[in-house]
N, C-alpha and C positions, 0 to 999 in steps of 0.2 A: 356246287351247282344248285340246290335244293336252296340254300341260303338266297344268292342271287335273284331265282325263282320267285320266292316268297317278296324279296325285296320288289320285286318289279312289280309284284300283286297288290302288296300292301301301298305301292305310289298313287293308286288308281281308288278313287270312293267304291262302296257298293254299288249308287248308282251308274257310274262309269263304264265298270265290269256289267251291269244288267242290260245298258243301253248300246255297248257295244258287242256284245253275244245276241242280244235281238237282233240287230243287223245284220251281220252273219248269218243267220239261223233263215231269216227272212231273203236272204240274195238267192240260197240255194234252194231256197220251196218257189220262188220267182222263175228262176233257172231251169229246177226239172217240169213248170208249171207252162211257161213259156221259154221252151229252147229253141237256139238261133241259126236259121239257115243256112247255106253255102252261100259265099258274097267272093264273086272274081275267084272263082276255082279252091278258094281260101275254106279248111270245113270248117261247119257251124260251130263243132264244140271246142276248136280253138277260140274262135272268138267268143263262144261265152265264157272260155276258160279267162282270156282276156280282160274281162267283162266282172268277172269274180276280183282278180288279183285288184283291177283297179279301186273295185268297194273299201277288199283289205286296208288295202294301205292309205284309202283316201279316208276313212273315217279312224284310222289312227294318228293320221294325222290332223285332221279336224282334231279330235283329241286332247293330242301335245299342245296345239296351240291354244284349247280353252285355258288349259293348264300352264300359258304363258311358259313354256318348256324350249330352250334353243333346240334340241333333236327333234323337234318336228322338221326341221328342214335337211334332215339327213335321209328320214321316213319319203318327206314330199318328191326327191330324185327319184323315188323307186314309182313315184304318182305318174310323175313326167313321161319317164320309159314308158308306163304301160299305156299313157293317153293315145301319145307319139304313135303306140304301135297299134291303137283302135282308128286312128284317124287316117293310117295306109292302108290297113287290111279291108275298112269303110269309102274307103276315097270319099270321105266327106271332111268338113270341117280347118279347111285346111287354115284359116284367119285363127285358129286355137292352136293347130300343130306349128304354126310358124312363130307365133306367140310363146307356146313352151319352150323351141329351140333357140330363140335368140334372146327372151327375157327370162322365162321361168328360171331357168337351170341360174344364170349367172347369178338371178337375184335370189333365188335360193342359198345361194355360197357366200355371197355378202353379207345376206341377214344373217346367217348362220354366227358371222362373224361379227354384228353388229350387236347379236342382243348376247353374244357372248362378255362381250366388254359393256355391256350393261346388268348386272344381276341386281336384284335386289338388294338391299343395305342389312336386311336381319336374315331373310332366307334366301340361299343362293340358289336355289332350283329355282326361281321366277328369275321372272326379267321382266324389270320397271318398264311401262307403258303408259298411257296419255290420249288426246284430243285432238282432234284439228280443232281450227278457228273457222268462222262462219261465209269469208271471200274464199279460203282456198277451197270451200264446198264448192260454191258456186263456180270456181273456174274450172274444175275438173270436173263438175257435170257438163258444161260444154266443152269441151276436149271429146268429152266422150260419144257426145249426140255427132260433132264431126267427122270422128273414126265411122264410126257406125254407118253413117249415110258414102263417104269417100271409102271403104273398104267393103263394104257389103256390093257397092255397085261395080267393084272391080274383080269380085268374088264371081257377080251370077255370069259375067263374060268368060269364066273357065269351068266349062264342065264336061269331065271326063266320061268318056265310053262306058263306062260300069261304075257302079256304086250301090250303095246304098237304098239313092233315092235315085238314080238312072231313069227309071220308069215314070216319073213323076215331077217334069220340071217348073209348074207350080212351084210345089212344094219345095221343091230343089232351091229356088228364089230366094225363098223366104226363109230357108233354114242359112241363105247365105247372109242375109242382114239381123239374123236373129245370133247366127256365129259371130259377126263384124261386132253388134252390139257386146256379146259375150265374153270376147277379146278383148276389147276395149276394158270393160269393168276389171275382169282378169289383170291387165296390165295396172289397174289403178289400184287393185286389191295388194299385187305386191310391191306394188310401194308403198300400201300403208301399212302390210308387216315387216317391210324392210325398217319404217322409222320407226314401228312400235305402237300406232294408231287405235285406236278403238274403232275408227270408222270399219275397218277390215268387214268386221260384222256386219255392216247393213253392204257392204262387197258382195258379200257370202249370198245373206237374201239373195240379191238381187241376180245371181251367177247362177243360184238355185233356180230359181223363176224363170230363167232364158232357155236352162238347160234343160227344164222339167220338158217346158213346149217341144226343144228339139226333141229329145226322147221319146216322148208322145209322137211327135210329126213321123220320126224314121222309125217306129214299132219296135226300140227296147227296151222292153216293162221291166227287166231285171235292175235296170241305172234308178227306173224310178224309186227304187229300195234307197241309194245313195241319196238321191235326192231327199227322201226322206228322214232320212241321216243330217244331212246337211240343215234342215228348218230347223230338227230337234236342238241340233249340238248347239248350232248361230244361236238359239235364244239362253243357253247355257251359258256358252262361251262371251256373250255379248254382258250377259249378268257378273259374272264372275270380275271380269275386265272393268265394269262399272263403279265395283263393288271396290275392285282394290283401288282405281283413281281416287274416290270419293274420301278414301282410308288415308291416301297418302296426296 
């Protein structure tokens, strides 16, 4: 066991270990700093409890993935689950929980599968990765701006009795095309780890970016810790990925 241990320690830099125990360290000073109400009879300290496990495993899985690792998408189901179970307990967000149940999860098991039968040629814990071309940018930015405007305007005509944002349907609106947008990118992001993309990265931004807003909008300062997580790792993980196309 102690061998194992050591082995899993030693797979991670020093700074990897530093930047991923600041996260950590930071979600729980967030947490006892700003702890989370009762929302639809649900207590608060499940869902910050909620609120916690999703940091965990989302920035270990951020992670795996700088580190081109295929078990980031064994980590990312455990992502799934706890989203899943913020966007019931929130009755919000629901263009991200449909989005996790009918893409996330399959295309999690595919990649899984995909960059399995891709390792690298000299070390077998990576997995070869690559570029889009500069038309298939452009056609999947507008796919995107179409979801976002067709799903967001189907999103503010359902809103449930309690939530969240209940009290505030403004804001309710706008967190519904600010989800559709988020969705959309979400869906475009796993398809560029399913093929192995570098684009994923400027995915990442831009998921952080949507998410930071809704966070802010519905007052959980605790995610903002993740989100934080998220800028730091994308410009790691976006390096690192640069670093080995250029190599090979």
């Amino acid at each position: 066991m102690k061998s194992k241990i050591k082995k899993i320690l030693n797979y991670f830099t020093t700074y990897e270990k530093i930047w991923f125990c600041s996260i950590i360290i930071l979600a729980f000073v967030f947490a006892f700093l700003f702890p989370e109400e009762d929302i639809g009879g649900v207590n608060g300290k499940v869902i910050m409890g909620l609120y916690l496990l999703n940091i965990f495993t989302n920035i270990l899985c951020e992670l795996l993935i700088s580190k081109q690792s295929k078990w980031n998408f064994l980590v990312s189901l455990a992502v799934e689950a706890t989203e899943i179970a913020i966007c019931i307990v929130c009755a919000y967000r629901f263009a991200t929980m449909a989005s996790t149940i009918f893409f996330w999860i399959p295309c999690d098991i595919a990649s899984f599968i995909n960059w399995h039968r891709h390792p690298d040629k000299t070390e077998k814990e990576l997995t070869q990765v690559r570029t889009l071309r500069g038309w298939q940018e452009i056609m999947i930015l507008l796919a995107i701006g179409v979801w976002t405007v067709g799903i967001g305007y189907l999103l503010t005509k359902f809103s449930p009795e309690y939530g969240i944002l209940a009290d505030n349907p403004v804001m309710e609106n706008v967190v519904c095309y600010l989800d559709a947008c988020c969705s959309a990118v979400g869906i475009a992001n796993g398809l560029f780890i399913l093929f192995r993309y570098r684009e994923q990265w400027f995915a990442w931004y831009l998921s952080a970016i949507l998410e930071t807003a809704i966070n802010i909008i519905s007052g959980q300062w605790v995610l903002l810790v993740l989100k934080a997580g998220y800028f730091t790792n994308t410009t790691y993980g976006y390096i690192k990925w640069t670093k080995y196309i250029k190599e090979h």
